[in-house]
C-alpha positions as protocol buffer text, in pm:
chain_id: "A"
residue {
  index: 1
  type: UNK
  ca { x: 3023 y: 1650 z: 821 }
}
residue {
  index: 2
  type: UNK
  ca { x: 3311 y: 1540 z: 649 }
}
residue {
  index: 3
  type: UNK
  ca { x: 3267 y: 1289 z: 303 }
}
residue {
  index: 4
  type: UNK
  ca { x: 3203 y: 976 z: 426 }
}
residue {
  index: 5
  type: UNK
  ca { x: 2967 y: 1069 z: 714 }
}
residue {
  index: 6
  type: UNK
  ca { x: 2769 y: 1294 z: 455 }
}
residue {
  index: 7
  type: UNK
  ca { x: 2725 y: 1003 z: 203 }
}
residue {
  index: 8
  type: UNK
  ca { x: 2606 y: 764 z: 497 }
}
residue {
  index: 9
  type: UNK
  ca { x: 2368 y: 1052 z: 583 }
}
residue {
  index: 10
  type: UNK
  ca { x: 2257 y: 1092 z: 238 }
}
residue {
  index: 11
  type: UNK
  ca { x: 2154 y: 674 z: 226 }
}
residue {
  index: 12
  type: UNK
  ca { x: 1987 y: 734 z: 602 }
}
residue {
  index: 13
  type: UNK
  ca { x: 1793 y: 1011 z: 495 }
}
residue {
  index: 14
  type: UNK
  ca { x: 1724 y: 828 z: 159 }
}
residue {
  index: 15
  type: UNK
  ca { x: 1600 y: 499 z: 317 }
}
residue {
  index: 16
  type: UNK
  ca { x: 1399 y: 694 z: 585 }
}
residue {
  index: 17
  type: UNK
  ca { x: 1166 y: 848 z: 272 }
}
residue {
  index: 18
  type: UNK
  ca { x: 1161 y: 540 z: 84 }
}
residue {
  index: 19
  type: UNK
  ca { x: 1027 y: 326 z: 368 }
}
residue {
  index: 20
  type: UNK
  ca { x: 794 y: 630 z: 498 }
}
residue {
  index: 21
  type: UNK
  ca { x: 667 y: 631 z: 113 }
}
residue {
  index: 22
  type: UNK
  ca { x: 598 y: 278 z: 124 }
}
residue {
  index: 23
  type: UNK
  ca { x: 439 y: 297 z: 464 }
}
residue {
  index: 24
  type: UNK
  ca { x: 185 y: 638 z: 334 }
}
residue {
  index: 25
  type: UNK
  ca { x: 59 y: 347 z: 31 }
}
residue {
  index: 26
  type: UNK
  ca { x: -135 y: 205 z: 345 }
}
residue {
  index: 27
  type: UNK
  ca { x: -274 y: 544 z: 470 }
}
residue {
  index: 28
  type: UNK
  ca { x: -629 y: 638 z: 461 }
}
residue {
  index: 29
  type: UNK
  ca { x: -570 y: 916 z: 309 }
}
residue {
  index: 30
  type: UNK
  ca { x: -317 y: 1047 z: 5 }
}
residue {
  index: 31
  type: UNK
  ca { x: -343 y: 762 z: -248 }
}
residue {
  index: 32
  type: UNK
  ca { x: -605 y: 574 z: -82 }
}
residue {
  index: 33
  type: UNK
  ca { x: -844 y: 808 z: -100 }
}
residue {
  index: 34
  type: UNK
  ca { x: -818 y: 764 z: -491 }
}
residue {
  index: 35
  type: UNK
  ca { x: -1109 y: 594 z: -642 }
}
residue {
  index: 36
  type: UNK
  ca { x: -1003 y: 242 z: -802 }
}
residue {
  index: 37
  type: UNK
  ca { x: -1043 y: 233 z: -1186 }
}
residue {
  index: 38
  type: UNK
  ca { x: -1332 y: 200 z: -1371 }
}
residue {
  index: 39
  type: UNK
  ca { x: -1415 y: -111 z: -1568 }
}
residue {
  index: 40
  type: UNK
  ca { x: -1558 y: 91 z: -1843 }
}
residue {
  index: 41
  type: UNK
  ca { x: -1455 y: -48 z: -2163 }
}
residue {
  index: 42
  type: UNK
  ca { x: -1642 y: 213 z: -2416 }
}
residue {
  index: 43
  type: UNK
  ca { x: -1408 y: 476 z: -2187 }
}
residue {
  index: 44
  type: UNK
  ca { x: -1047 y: 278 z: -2191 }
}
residue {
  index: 45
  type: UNK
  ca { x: -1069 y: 202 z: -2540 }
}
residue {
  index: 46
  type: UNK
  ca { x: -1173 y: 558 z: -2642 }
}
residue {
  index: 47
  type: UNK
  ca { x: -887 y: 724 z: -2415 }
}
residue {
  index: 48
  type: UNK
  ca { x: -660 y: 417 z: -2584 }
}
residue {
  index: 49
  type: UNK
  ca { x: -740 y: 533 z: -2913 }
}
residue {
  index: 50
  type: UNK
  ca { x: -669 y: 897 z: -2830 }
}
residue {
  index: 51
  type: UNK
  ca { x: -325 y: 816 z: -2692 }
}
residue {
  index: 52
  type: UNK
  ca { x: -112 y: 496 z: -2630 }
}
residue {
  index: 53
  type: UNK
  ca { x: 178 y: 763 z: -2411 }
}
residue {
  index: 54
  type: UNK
  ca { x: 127 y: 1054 z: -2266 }
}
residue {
  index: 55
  type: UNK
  ca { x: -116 y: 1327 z: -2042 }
}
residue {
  index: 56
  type: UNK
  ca { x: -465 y: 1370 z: -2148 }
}
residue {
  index: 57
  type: UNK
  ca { x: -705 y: 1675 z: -2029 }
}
residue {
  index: 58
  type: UNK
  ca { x: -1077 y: 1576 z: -2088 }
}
residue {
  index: 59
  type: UNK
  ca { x: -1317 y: 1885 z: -2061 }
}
residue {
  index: 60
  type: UNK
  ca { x: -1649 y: 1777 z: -2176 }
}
residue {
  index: 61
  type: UNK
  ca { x: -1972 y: 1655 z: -1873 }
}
residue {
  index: 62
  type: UNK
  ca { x: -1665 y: 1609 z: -1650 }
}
residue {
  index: 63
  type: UNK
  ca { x: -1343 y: 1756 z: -1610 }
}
residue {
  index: 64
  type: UNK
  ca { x: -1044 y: 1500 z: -1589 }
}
residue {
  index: 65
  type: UNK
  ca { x: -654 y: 1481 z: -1651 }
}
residue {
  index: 66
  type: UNK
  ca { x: -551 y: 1115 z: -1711 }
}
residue {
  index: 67
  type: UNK
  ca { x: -175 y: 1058 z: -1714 }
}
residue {
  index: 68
  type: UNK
  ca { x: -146 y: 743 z: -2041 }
}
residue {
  index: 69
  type: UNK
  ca { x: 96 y: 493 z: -2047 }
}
residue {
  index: 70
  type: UNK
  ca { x: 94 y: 123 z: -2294 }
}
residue {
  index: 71
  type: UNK
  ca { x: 12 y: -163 z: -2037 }
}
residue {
  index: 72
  type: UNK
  ca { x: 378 y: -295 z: -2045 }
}
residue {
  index: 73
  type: UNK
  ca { x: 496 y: 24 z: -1842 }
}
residue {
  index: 74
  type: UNK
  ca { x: 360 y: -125 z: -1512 }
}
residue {
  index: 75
  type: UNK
  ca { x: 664 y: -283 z: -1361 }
}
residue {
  index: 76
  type: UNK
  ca { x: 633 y: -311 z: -1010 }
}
residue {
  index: 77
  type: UNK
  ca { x: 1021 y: -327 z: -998 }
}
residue {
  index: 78
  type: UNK
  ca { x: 1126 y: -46 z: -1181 }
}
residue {
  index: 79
  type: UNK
  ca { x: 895 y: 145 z: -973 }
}
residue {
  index: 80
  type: UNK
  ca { x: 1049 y: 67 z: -665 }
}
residue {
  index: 81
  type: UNK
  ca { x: 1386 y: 96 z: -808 }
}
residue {
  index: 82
  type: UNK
  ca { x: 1297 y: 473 z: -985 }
}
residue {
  index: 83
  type: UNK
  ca { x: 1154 y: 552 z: -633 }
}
residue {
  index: 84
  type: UNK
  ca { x: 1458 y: 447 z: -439 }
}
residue {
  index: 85
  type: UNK
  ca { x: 1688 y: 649 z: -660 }
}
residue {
  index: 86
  type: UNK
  ca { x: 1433 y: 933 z: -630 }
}
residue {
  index: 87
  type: UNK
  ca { x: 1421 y: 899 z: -241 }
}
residue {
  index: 88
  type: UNK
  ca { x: 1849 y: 848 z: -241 }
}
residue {
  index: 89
  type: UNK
  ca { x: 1825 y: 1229 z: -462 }
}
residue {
  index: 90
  type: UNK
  ca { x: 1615 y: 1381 z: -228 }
}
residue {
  index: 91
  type: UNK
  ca { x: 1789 y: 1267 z: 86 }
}
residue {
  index: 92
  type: UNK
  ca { x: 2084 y: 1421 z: -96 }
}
residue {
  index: 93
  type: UNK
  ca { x: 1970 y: 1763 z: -117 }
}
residue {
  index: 94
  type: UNK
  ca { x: 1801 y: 1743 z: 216 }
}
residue {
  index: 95
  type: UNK
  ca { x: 2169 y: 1642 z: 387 }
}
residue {
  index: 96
  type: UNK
  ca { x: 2322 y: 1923 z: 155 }
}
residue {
  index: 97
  type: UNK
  ca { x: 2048 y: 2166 z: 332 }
}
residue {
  index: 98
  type: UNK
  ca { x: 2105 y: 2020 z: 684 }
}
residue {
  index: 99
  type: UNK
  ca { x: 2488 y: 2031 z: 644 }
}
residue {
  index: 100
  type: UNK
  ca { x: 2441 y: 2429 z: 597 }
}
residue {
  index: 101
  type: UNK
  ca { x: 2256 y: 2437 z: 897 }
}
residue {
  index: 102
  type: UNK
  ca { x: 2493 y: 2307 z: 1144 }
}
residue {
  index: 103
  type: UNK
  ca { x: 2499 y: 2580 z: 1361 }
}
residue {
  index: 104
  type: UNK
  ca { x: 2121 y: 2620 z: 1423 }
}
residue {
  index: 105
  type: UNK
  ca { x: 1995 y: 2378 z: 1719 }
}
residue {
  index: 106
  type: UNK
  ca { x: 1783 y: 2087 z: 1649 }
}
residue {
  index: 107
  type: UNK
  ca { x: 1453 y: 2288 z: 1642 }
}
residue {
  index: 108
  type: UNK
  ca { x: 1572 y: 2555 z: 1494 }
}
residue {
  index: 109
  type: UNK
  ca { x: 1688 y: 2307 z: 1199 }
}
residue {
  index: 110
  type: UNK
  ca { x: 1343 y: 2091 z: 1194 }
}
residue {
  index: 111
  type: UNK
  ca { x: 1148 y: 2446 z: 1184 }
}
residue {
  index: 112
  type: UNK
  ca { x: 1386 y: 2523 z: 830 }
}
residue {
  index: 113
  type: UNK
  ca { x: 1313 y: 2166 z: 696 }
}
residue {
  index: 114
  type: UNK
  ca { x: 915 y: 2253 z: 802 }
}
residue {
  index: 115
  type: UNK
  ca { x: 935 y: 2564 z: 569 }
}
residue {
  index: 116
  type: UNK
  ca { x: 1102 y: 2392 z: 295 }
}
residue {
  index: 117
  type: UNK
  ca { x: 867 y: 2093 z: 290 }
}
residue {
  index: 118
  type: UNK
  ca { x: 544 y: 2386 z: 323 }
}
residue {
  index: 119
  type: UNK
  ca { x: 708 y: 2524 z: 29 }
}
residue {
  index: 120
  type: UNK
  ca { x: 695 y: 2234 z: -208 }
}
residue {
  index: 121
  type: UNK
  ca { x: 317 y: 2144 z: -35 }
}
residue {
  index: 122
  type: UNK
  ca { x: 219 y: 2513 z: -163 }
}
residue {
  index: 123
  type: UNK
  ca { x: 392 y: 2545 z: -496 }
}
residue {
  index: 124
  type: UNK
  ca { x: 315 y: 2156 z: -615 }
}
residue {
  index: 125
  type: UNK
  ca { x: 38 y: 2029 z: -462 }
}
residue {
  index: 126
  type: UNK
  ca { x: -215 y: 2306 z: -374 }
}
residue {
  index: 127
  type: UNK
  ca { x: -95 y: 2435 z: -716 }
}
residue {
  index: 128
  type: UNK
  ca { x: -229 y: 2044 z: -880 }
}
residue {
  index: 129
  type: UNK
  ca { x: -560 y: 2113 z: -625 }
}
residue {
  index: 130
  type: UNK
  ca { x: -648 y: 2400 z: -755 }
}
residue {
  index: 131
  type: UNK
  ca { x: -603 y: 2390 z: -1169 }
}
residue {
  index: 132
  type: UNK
  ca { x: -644 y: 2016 z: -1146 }
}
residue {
  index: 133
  type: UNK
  ca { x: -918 y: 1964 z: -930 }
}
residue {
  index: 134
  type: UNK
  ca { x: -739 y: 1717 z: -705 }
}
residue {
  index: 135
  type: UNK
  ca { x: -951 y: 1576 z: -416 }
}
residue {
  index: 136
  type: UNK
  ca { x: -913 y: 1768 z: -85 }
}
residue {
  index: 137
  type: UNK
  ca { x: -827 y: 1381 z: 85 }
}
residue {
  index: 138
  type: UNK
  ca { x: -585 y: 1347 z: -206 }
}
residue {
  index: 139
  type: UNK
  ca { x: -414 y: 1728 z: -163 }
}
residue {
  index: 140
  type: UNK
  ca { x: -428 y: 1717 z: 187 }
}
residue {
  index: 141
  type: UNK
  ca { x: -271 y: 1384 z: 245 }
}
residue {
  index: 142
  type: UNK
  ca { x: 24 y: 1397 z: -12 }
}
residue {
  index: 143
  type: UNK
  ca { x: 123 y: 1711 z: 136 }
}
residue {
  index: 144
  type: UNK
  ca { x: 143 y: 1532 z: 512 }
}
residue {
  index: 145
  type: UNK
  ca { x: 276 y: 1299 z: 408 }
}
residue {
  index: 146
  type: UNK
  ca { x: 597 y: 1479 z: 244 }
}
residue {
  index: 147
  type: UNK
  ca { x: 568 y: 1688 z: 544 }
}
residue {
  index: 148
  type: UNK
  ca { x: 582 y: 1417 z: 767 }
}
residue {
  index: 149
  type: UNK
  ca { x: 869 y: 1217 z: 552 }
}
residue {
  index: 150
  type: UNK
  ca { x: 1089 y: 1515 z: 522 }
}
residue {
  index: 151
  type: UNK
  ca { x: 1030 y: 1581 z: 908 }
}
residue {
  index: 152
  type: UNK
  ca { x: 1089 y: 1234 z: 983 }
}
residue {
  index: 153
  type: UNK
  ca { x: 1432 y: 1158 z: 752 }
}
residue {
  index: 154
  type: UNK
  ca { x: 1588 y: 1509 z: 877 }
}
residue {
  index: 155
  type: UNK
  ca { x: 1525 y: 1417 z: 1239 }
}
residue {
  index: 156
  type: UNK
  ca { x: 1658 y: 1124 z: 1193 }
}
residue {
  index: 157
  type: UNK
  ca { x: 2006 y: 1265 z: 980 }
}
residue {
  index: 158
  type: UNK
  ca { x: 2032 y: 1505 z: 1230 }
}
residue {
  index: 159
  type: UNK
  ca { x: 2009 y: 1290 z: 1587 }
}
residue {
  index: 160
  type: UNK
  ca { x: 2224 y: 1090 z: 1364 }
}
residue {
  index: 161
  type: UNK
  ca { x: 2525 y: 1285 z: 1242 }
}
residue {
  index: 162
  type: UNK
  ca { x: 2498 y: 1631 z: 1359 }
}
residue {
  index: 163
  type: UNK
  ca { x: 2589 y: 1758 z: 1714 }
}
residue {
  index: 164
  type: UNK
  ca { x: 2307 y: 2018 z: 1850 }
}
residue {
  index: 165
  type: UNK
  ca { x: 2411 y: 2313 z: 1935 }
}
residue {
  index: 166
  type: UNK
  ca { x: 2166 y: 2356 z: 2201 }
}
């Protein structure tokens, strides 16, 4: 791939994972299978009071890790702007991977991207499962869907941009 046809790849591959991220918000599983917040007062105010920024790890009747941020964080736009940039980075590196694949066929690429996206399922997520206590719903549908996303934006680059080699 020369320059040009890299960076276009790069913005595929980026747009593919942003729109499959939006598209997993609507899944049963991953962040759906989060409970909504509590309306407990007594417990907001006393986490508030605690910390205004930051992580939290409460180990009392329950176990929890509560990730803290002021009210005036939410911004529905910066989110989706931080997660397009994210999703633009990681279709970077996963063009920059693909692009020293060339040679391999179509499977053979798609079973290295499979590999690399078990490898981030096993060394982030089952890692957050198993000292965090992350829901097996959670766990297991984070991990499909990167899976799945990184499956999805690589066949996509490489149907795209990259002659097979068989």
């Amino acid at each position: 791939m020369n320059g040009w046809t890299l960076l276009f790849a790069v913005i595929v591959a980026g747009l593919v994972l942003f729109i499959w991220s939006g598209v997993t918000q609507n899944l049963p599983w991953g962040i759906k299978s989060v409970k909504p917040d509590i309306k407990n007062v007594v417990a907001t105010q006393a986490i508030a009071s605690e910390s205004q920024n930051g992580m939290m790890y409460l180990n009392g009747e329950i176990v929890a890790f509560v990730a803290v941020k002021p009210k005036t964080y939410y911004s529905p736009q910066r989110f989706f702007i931080v997660e397009f940039v994210t999703q633009i980075l990681a279709g970077m590196i996963l063009c920059l991977l693909l692009s020293q694949l060339f040679d391999l066929s179509l499977v053979g690429r798609q079973f290295i991207i499979l590999l690399v996206s078990l490898l981030i399922v096993v060394t982030t997520d089952m890692s957050y499962w198993n000292w965090w206590g992350f829901s097996h719903p959670y766990t297991l549908g984070v991990a499909a869907n990167k899976i799945i996303g990184l499956q999805l934006a690589s066949l996509v680059v490489s149907l795209l941009f990259m002659h097979t080699t068989s």
